[in-house]
PADRENMI-199679 format. One line per field, with one value per residue (C-alpha): x, y, z; residue in one letter; chain; residue number from 1. Coordinates in nm, 2 decimals. Each point is the difference from the previous one (the first is absolute). Layout:
N
xx X_...
yy Y_...
zz Z_...
loza a_...
drenmi A_...
timi NUM_...
REM end
This chain:
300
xx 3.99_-0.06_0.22_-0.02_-0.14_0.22_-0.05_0.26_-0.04_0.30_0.20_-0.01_-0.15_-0.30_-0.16_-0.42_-0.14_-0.31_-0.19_0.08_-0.16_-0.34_-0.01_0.06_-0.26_-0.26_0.07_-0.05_-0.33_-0.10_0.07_-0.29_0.21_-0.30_0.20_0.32_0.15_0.13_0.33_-0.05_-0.22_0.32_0.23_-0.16_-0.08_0.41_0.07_-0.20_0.25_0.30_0.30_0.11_-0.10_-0.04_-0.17_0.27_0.12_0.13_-0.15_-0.01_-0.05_-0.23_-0.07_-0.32_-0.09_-0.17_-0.21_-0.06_-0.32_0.03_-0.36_0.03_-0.10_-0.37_-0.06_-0.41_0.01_-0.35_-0.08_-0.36_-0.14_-0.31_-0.24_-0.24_-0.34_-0.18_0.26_-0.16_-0.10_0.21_0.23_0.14_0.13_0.26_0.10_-0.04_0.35_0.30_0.20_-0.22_0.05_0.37_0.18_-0.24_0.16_0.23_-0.24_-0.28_0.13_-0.11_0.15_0.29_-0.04_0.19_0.32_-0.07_0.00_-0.31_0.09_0.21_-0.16_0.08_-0.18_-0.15_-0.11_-0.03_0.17_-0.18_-0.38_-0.31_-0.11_0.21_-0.03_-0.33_0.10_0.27_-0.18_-0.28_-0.26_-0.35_-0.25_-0.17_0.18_0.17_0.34_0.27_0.20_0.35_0.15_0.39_0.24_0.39_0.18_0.33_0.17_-0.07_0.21_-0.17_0.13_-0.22_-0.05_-0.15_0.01_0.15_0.32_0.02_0.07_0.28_0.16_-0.02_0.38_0.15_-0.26_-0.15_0.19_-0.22_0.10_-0.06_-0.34_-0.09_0.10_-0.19_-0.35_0.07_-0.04_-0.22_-0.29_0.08_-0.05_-0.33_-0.15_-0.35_-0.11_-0.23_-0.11_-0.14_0.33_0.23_0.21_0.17_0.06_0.29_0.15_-0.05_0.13_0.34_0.09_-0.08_0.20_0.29_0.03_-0.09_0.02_0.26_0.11_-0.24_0.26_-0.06_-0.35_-0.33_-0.18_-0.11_-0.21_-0.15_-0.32_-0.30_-0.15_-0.39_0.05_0.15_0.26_0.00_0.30_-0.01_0.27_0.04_0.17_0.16_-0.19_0.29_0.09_-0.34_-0.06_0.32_-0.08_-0.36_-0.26_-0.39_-0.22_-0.33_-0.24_-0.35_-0.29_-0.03_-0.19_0.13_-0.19_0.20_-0.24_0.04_0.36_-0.11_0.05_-0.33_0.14_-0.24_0.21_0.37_0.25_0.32_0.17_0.10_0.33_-0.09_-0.29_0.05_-0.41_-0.13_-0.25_-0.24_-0.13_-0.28_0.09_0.06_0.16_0.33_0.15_-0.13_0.10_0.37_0.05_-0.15_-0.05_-0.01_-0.37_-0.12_-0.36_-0.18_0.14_0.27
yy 5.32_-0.30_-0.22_-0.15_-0.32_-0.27_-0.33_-0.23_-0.12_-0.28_0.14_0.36_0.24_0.22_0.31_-0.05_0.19_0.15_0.06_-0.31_-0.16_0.15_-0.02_-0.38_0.02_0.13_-0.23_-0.27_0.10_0.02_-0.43_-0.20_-0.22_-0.28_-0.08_-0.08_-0.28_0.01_0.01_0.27_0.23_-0.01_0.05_0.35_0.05_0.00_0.20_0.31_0.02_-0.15_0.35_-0.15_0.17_-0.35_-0.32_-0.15_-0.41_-0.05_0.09_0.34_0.14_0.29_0.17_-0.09_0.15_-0.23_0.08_-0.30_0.03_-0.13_-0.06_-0.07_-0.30_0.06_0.13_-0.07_-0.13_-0.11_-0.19_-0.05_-0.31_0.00_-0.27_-0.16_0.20_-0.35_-0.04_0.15_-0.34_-0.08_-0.21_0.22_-0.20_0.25_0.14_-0.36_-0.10_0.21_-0.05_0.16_0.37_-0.03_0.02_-0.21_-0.35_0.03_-0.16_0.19_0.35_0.01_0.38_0.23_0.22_0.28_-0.18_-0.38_-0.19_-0.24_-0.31_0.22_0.00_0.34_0.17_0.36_0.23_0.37_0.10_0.22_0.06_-0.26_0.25_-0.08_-0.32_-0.05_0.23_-0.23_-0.27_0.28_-0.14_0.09_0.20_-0.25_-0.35_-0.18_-0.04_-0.13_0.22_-0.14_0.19_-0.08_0.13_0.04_-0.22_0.16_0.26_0.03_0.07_0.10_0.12_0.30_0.09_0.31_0.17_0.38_-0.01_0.11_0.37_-0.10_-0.21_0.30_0.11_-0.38_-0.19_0.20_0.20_0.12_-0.32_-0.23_0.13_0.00_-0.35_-0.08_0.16_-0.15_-0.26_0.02_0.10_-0.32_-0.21_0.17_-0.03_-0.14_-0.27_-0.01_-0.35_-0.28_-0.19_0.29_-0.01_0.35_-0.14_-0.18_0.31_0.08_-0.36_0.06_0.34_-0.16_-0.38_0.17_0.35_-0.03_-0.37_-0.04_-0.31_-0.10_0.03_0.36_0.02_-0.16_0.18_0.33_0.27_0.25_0.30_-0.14_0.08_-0.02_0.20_0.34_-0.01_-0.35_-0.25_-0.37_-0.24_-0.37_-0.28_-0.31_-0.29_-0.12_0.34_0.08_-0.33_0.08_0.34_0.04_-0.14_-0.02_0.19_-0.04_-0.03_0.20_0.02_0.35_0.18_0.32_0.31_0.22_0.32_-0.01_-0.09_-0.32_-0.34_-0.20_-0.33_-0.30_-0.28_-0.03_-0.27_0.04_-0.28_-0.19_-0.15_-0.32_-0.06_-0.11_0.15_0.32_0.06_0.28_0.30_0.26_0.39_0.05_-0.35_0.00_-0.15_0.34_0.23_-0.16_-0.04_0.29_0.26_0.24_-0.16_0.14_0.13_-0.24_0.22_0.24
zz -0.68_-0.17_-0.20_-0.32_-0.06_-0.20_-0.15_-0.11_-0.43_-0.09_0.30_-0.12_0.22_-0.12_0.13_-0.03_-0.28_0.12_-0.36_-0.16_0.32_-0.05_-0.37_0.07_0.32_-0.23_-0.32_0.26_0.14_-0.33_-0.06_-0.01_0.31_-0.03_-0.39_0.14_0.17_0.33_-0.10_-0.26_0.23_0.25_-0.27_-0.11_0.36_0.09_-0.28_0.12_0.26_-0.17_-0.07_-0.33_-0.29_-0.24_0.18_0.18_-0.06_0.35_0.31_0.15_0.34_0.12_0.37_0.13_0.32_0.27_0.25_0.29_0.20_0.35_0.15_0.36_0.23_0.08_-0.37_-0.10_-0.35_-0.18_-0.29_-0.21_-0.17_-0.16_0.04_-0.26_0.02_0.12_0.23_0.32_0.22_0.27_-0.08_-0.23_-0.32_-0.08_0.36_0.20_0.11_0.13_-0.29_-0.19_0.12_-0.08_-0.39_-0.22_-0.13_-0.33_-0.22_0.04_-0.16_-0.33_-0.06_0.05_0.28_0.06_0.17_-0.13_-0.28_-0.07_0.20_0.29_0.34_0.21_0.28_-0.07_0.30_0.06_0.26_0.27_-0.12_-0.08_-0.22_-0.28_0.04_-0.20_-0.25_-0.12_-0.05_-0.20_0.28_-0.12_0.23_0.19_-0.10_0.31_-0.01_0.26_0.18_0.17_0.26_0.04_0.28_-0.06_0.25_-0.05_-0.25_-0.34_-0.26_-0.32_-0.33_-0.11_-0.39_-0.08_0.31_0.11_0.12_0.38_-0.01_0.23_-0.23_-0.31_0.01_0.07_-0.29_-0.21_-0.21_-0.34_-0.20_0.31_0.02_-0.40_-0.01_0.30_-0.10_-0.35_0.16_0.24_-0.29_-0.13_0.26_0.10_-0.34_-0.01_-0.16_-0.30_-0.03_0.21_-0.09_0.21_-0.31_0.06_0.36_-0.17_0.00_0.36_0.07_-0.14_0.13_0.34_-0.02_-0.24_0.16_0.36_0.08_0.29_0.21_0.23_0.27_-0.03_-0.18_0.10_-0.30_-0.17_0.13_-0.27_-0.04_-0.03_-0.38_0.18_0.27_0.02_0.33_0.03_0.04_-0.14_0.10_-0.14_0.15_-0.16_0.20_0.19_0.16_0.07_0.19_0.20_0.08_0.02_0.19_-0.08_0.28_-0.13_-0.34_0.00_-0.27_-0.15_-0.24_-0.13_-0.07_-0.23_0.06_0.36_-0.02_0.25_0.09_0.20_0.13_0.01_0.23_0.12_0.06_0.18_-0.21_0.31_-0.10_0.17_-0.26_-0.35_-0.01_0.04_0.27_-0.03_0.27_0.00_0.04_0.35_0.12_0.17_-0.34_-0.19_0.31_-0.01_-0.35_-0.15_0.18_-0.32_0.03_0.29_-0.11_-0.25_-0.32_-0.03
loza x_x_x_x_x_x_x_x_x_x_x_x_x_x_x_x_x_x_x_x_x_x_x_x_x_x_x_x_x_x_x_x_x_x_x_x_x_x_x_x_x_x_x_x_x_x_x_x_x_x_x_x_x_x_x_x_x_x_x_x_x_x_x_x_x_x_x_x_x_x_x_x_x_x_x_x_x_x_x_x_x_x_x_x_x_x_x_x_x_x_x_x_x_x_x_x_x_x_x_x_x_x_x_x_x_x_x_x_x_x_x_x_x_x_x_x_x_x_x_x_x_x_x_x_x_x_x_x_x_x_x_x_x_x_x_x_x_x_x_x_x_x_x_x_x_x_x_x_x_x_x_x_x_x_x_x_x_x_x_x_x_x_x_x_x_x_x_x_x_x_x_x_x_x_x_x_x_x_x_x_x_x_x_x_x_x_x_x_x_x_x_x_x_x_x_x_x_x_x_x_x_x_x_x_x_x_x_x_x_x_x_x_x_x_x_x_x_x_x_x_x_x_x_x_x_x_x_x_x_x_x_x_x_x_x_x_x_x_x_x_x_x_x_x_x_x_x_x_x_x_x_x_x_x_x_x_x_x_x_x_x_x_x_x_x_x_x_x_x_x_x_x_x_x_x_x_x_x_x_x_x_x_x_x_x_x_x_x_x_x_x_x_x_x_x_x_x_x_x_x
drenmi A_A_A_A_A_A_A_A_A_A_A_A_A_A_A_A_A_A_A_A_A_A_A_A_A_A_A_A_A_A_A_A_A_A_A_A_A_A_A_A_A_A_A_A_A_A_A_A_A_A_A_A_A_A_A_A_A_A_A_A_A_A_A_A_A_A_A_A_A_A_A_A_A_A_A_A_A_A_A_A_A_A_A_A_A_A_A_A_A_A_A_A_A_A_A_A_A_A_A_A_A_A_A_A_A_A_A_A_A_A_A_A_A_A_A_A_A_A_A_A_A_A_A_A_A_A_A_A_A_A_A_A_A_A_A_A_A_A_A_A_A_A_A_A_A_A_A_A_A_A_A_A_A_A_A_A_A_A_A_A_A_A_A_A_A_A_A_A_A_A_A_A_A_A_A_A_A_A_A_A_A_A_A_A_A_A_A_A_A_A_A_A_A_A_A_A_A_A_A_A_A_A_A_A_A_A_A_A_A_A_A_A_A_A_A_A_A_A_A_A_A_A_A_A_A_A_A_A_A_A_A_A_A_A_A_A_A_A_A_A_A_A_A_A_A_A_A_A_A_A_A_A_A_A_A_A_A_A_A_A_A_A_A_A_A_A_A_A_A_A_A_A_A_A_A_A_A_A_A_A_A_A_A_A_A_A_A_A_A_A_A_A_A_A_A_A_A_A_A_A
timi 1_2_3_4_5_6_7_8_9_10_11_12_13_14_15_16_17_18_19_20_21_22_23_24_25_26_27_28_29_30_31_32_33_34_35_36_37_38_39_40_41_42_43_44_45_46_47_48_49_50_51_52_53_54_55_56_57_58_59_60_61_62_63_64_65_66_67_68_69_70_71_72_73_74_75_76_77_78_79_80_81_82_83_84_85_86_87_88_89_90_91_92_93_94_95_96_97_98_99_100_101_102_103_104_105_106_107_108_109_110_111_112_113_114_115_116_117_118_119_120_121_122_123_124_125_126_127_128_129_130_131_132_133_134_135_136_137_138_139_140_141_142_143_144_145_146_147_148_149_150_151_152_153_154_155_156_157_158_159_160_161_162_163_164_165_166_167_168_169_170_171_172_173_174_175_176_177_178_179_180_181_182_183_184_185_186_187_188_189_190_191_192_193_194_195_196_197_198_199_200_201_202_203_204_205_206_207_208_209_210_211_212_213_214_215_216_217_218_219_220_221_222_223_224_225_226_227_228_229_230_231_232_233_234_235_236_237_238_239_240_241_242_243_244_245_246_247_248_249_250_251_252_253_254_255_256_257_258_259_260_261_262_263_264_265_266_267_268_269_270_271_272_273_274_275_276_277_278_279_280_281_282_283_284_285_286_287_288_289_290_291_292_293_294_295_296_297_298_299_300
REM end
């Protein structure tokens, strides 16, 4: 049987009120979010899940579940980057040097993505598959795009939001209110965004940093469903942990056919960490063989 689910209001303890929840949940799916400030879209965020019946002066507590995703050493991660249709001479403009498969600098984002501000540099991979890789970036049929491969060299430890609890961890977790909360928000985090700006991803943003930030000591990022492929797992890194823990095994040239569900690669590099350049190789060379293996016929 499970227990109740408590929060603590000015040091009185409160028994969750299931129906006030989702009248609140749906009043604040109904907010434009994009109209309110940061501060204001957490504000009515909190108070969804706050037990007191008028909006609360001092700070309050609630239970939110956590669910830690441990990829192991040897764990495939991928990552897409377009590149400008013109760009398809070797050198590559936007794929030339090393650094350039990793997080991009600072200053060059523009927009909110799902986990950063504008100006906030992170890494974003899918963990597992290249096929969701070009779906993230919305890679049209035909246009080249990078593709990085990256290899775990040791245990991850990553925060999930908006995934199912582990059956196994049902009776110990996930007690009704545990799981309301956590799908609450787990919808909000995984909303899409509307405008070239990624102004709703504001909202994404702060139920990742203020809900399910942890130290780094125990926390080398998040991990989260994929909203443009069905089954797929993203995880994103801040830069530091990902340079500690990950290591770049090679870049290719792809185009993606959505029809056929396929990726052709055009030339490969196994980012050789002793080269600030990338050097490129033909399908079939011991670079393409050793790197990429996924590659073994010409398309796939």
């Amino acid at each position: 049987m499970s227990t109740p689910s408590w929060a603590m209001l000015n040091n009185v303890w409160m028994p969750f009120a299931k129906q006030v929840f989702e009248v609140r949940a749906r009043r604040f799916e109904a907010l434009d979010v994009t109209s309110l400030s940061p501060d204001e879209l957490y504000a009515e965020l909190m108070w969804v899940v706050a037990t007191s019946s008028a909006r609360p002066g001092d700070p309050y507590h609630v239970s939110l579940p956590m669910l830690t995703l441990r990829p192991p050493a040897g764990t495939i991660l991928w990552r897409a980057r377009a590149l400008a249709p013109d760009d398809h001479t070797l050198p590559l403009r936007g794929m030339h040097h090393v650094a350039d498969a990793w997080e991009p600098p600072a200053q060059f984002i523009r927009a909110a993505g799902r986990l950063n501000k504008p100006n906030e540099s992170l890494l974003y991979t899918c963990i597992g598959s290249p096929m969701a890789a070009p779906r993230e970036i919305r890679a049209e049929d035909g246009a080249r795009f990078s593709l990085m491969k990256f290899e775990a060299t040791e245990d991850l430890s990553l925060t999930g939001v908006g995934l199912p609890a582990a059956p196994d961890a049902t009776e110990l977790h996930m007690d009704e209110s545990s799981r309301l909360i956590s799908e609450f928000f787990a919808r909000q985090f995984l909303r899409p965004a509307r405008d070239a700006n990624g102004s709703e991803y504001y909202l994404s943003e702060l139920v990742a940093k203020l809900n399910y930030d942890l130290p780094p000591a125990v926390h080398d990022g998040w991990t989260y469903p994929s909203t443009q492929t069905a089954g797929a797992i993203n995880a994103t890194f801040y830069p530091k942990a990902a340079h500690q823990k990950l290591a770049l095994r090679g870049v290719a040239v792809c185009t993606f056919d959505s029809a056929s569900d396929s990726l052709q690669a055009w030339c490969y590099s196994d980012a050789d960490g002793g080269s600030a350049e990338l050097t490129w190789h033909t399908q079939g060379s011991p670079v393409q063989l050793t790197a990429f293996p996924e590659f073994s016929t010409p398309s796939r």
